[in-house]
N, C-alpha and C positions, 0 to 999 in steps of 0.2 A: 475323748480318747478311747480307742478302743482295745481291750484286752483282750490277749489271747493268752494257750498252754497248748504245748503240741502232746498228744503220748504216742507212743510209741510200740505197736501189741507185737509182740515174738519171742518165743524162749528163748528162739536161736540170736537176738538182740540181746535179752538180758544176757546169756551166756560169751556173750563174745563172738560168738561163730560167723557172724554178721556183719560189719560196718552197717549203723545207721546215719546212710549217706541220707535216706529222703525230710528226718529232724533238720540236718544241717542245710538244705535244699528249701523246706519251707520259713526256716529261721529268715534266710535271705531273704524270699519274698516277700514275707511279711513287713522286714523293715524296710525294707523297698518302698511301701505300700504306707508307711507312717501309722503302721499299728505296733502293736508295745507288746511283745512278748514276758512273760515272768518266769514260766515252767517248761522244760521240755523233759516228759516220764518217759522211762521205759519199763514194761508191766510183761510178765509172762503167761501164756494161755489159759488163763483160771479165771472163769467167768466170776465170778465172786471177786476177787482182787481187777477184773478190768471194770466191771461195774461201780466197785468202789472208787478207781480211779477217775472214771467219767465222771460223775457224781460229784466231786469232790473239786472235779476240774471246773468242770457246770457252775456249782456255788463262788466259783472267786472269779470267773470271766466270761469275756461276753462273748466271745468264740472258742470251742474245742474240736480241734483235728486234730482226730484220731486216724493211725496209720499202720495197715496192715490187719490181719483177722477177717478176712473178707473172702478167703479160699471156700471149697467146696465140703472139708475136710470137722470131724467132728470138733479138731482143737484151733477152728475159726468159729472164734466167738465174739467177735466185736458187735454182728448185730444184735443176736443174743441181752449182750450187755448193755446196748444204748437201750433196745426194746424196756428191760429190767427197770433202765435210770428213768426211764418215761412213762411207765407203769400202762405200757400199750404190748398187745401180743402182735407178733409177726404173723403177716398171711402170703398166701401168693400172690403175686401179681399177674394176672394172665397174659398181659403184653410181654414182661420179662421173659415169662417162661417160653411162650410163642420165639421172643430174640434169640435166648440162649440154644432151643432145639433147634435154631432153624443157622446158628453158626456151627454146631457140629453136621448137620446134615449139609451145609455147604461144604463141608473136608470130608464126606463120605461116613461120617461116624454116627452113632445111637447116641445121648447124651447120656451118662451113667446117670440112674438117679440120684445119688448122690449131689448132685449139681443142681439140684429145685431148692435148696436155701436159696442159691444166688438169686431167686429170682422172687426174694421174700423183702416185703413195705412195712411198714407200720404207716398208721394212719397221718402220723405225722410229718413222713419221711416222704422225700421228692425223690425219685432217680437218677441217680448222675449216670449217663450213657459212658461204654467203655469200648470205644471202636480199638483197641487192640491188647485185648484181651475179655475176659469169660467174668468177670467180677463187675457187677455193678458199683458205683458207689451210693452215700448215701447224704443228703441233704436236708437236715433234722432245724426246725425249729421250734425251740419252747421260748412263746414270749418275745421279747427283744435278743434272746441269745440265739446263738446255731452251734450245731454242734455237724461237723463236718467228718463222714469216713471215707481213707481211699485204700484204694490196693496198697500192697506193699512192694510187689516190681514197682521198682523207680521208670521206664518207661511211661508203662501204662500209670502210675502216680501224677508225674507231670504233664501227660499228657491233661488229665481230669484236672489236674488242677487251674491250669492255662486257660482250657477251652470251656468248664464246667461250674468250675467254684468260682473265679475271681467276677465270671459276671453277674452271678448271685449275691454277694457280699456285700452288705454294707459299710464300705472301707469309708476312709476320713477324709475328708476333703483337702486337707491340710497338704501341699507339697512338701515331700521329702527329695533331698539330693545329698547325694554322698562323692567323694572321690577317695580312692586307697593311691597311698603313698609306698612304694617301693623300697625295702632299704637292704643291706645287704654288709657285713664287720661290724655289727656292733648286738649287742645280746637286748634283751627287752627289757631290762633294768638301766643299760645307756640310753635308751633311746628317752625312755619314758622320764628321765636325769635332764635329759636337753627339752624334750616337750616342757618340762619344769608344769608352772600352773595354768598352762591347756589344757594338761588331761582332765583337770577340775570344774571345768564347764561344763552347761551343760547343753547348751545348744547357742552357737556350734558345737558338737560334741566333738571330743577328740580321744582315738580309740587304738590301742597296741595290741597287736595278733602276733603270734610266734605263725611262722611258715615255713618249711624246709629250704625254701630259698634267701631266709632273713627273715628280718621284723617289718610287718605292713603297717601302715598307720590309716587309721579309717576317718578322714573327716567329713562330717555330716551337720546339715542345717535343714528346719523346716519351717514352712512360715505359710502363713496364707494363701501363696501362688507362685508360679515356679521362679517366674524371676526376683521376687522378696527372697526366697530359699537362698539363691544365687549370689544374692547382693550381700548375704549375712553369712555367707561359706567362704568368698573371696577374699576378705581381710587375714582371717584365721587360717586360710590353708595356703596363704605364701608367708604366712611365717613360720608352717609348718614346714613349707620349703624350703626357707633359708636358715633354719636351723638345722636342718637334716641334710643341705644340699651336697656336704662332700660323702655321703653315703647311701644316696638315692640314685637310683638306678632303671626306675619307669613308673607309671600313673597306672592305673583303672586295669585294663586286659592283658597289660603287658607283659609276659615273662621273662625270665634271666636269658634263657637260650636265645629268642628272639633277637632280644637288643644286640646280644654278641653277633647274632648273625647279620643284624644292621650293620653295627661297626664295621664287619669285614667288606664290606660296601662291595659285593661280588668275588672276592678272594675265596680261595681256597685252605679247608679247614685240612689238617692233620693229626690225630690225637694217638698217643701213645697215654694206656693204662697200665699198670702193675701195682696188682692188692685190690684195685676197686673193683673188680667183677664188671667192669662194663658201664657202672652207674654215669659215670659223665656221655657215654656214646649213647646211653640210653636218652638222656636227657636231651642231647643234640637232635637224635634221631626222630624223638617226637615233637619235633616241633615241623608246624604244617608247611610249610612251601619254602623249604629250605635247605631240600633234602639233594642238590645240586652242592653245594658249600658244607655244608656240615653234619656229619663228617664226609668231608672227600673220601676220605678213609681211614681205618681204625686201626690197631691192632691193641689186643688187649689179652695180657701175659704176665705170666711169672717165673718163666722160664730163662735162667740166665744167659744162657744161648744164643736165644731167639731175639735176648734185649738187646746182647753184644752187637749182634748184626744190626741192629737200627741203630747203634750210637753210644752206646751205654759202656765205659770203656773198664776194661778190667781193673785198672789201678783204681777208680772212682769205688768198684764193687767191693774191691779188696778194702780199701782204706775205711773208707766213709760208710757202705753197704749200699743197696739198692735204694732206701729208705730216706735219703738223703736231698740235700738242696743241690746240691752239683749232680747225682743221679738225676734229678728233674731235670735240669737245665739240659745236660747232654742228650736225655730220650726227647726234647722238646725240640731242638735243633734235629736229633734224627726224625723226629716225626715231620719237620720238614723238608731234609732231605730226602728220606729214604720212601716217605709215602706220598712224593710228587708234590706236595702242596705250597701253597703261597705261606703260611702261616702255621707253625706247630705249635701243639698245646698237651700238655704232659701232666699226670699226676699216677705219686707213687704213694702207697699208702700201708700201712701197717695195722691190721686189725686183729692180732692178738699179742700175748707175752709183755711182757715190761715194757714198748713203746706201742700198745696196742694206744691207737687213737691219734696216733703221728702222720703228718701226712703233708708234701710239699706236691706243687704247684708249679708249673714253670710255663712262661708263652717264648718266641722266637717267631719273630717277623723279618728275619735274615740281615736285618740295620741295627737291632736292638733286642733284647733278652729282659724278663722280669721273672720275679720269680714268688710267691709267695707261700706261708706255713701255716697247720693250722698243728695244736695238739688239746684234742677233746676226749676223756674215754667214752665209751659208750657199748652195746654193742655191734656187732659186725656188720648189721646192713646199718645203722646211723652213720658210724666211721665212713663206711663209701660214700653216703649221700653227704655227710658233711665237705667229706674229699673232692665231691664232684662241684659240690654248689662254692667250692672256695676257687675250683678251677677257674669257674666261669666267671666269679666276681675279679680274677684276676685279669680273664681277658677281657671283663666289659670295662675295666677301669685303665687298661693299658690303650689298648683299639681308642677307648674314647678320649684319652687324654695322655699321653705317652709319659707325661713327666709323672703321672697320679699311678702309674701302674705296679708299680713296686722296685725294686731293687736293679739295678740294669748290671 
C-alpha cells in the first residue's frame, strides 16, 4: 500500500482568498490510482513551518506532493524548504537556467534576475519540465519515499502531473474502479439511512459526498486486476442502485442539466426566473452541446410588470404573492407560451425576510403541469442554487417519468 499527504503552500490558501482546487484535483487521482491518501495540509509562506510540514509529511508516508511555492518571488519557498528537509543546498542548474532565458527571449524579454531560483536542483532532485509556464518542478527522492513539487497554476500543475509525475511513480499494481451514483431529494443523512450497512465496508467501499446538485454516492473496489475489481464492485453497486433508484438521476460524468436536456429529447426549453439571479439559466446555459434547447430562452426578473406580461396574473400576486406554488405554475405555462417554447420551466424564489429560503418550481409541457417546493434558509446565493437544482430535479423526474414528476 502506498501512502501519501498532499500540502498545500500559499497564504492566500491558508487565508481563504484561494479555492484549493489543485488538493481536491490530486486527491482524485491519487484514488484513482489505488494509493491511500491520509493528510491534505495547507501551510502559509514561512520557510520554517513548510520545512516543518514536509518533514513531518516525509516521516508518516511514502509520497509527498507538495503544491505551490515554486514562483520566482522571495515568499516561494518550497524549494528552500524541501532543500532544509534533505540537508542538501540548492545550486543552478545550467540547462534550467539556458530554458528559462531562452523562453523569455522567445517573447522578446530579458529574464529578471529574480527568475535564477527557478532554475535551482539539489542533488537529489530530478526536473520536472514545464512547457507552459516558467516554474520547474521538482522530483525528490530520499530512499524508497519521493517527495513531489508542482506549481501551483492548476494548468500548468496538471499538466506536470499527467505528463511528468504519474510516469515516475511507483504506483500499486492493484486495480482500482470506482462508479459515483447520482441522487438528487434527499439530504446525506437519508441517503446514508437507506445505504444502511454498505457504508461499513470496506471494499467495496461505499462513500456519501454532499454536491450542490444532491448527494453522490462513490462506489469503489480493488483487487488484483481490473476485471477482479469489476466483478467485486458489481454485486454492491446494484444494490446501491435499487435502493437509491427512485432518486437517482445519472452515473460517472453525468450532470443534472444534461439529463434534463436528454429528457427533452429535442424540445424546446423556456424558463421563467424571479428571486434566483439567473442561477437555473446559468446551469442550463453551461452545459456543452445543448445550447439549441436550453434555454431556447430566458427571462429572468423581479419585476412585477414584466412577470404580468408572461403569465403571472395579478389575482395570483395579490393573493398568494409572487412566492408561491400557483405564481410558479402560471410564469411556467407563460414561459411556454410567451418565450416560444415546447416546454416551460419556472422558479420563484425568496431569498431574504421571514420566508427567505422559500422557493417553488413548476414544469408545463402544454398536456400536463408539475410543480415542486423547496424551504431551506441559508444564504442568498445557496437559496438560488438550492432553487435552481430543485428546478431541474423537477424536470428530470417529470421529462423522465410523468407520473414521478410531482403534483400535476
Amino acid at each position: 500500500m502506498l501512502l501519501a499527504e498532499i500540502i498545500s503552500v500559499g497564504t492566500e490558501l491558508l487565508f481563504g482568498e484561494i479555492v484549493d482546487s489543485n488538493a481536491a484535483f490530486l486527491a482524485r487521482e491519487l484514488g484513482e490510482r489505488g494509493v491511500t491518501l491520509h493528510r491534505k495540509t495547507v501551510l502559509g509562506d514561512n520557510l520554517g513551518r513548510v520545512s516543518e510540514g514536509v518533514a513531518l509529511a516525509l516521516s508518516r508516508a511514502d509520497l509527498v506532493v507538495v503544491g505551490g511555492g515554486l514562483g520566482p518571488t522571495d515568499d516561494d519557498l518550497t524549494r528552500e524548504a524541501i532543500a532544509a528537509v534533505m540537508n542538501e543546498t540548492p545550486a543552478e542548474d545550467p540547462e534550467l537556467l539556458a530554458w528559462l532565458r531562452g523562453l523569455y527571449a522567445a517573447r522578446g524579454r530579458e529574464m529578471p534576475e529574480g527568475n535564477r531560483k527557478q532554475a535551482w536542483l539539489i542533488p537529489s532532485a530530478e526536473a520536472l519540465p514545464n512547457p507552459v509556464g516558467t516554474a520547474p518542478g521538482w522530483f525528490v527522492r530520499h530512499g524508497e519515499k519521493v517527495i513531489v513539487a508542482l506549481p501551483g497554476p492548476p494548468r500548468e500543475m496538471q499538466k506536470m502531473w499527467r505528463e511528468q509525475v504519474l510516469p515516475r511513480l511507483p504506483l500499486p499494481q492493484r486495480a482500482l474502479v470506482h462508479i459515483t451514483v447520482h441522487t438528487q431529494g434527499l439530504g446525506e443523512s437519508n441517503v446514508a439511512q437507506l445505504l444502511g450497512e454498505l457504508t461499513r465496508q470496506a471494499n467495496p467501499s461505499v462513500a456519501t459526498y454532499f454536491r450542490k446538485t444532491g448527494i453522490d454516492v462513490r462506489v469503489a473496489a480493488s483487487a488484483d486486476t481490473d476485471a477482479e475489481a469489476r466483478a467485486l464492485l458489481a454485486p454492491v453497486l446494484d444494490e446501491v442502485r435499487g435502493r437509491l433508484a427512485r432518486w437517482t438521476w445519472g452515473e460517472g460524468d453525468a450532470t443534472l442539466a444534461g439529463v434534463v436536456g436528454e429528457r427533452l429529447a429535442g424540445r424546446t426549453l423556456g424558463v421563467i426566473e424571479a428571486g434566483s439571479g439567473g442561477a437555473l439559466s446559468l446551469l442550463l446555459a453551461d452545459e456543452p452541446g445543448l445550447s439549441g434547447t436550453m434555454p431556447h430562452d430566458a427571462a429572468v426578473t423581479q419585476d412585477h410588470r414584466r412577470l404580468i406580461t408572461l403569465g403571472l396574473t395579478p389575482v395570483t400576486l395579490k393573493e398568494q404573492g409572487l412566492v408561491s406554488e400557483q405564481a410558479a405554475r402560471e410564469l411556467a405555462a407563460g414561459a411556454r407560451e410567451h418565450l416560444a417554447s415546447d416546454v416551460g420551466l419556472s422558479v420563484v424564489v425568496s431569498v431574504s425576510g421571514e420566508r427567505a429560503g422559500q422557493a417553488y418550481a413548476a414544469l408545463d409541457t402544454g398536456t400536463a403541469q408539475y410543480a415542486a417546493s423547496v424551504n431551506w434558509p441559508g444564504d442568498p446565493a445557496q437559496v438560488r442554487e438550492r432553487a435552481a437544482v430543485t428546478a431541474l430535479g423537477l424536470a428530470f423526474r417529470a421529462l423522465a417519468n410523468p407520473a414521478q414528476g410531482g403534483e400535476g
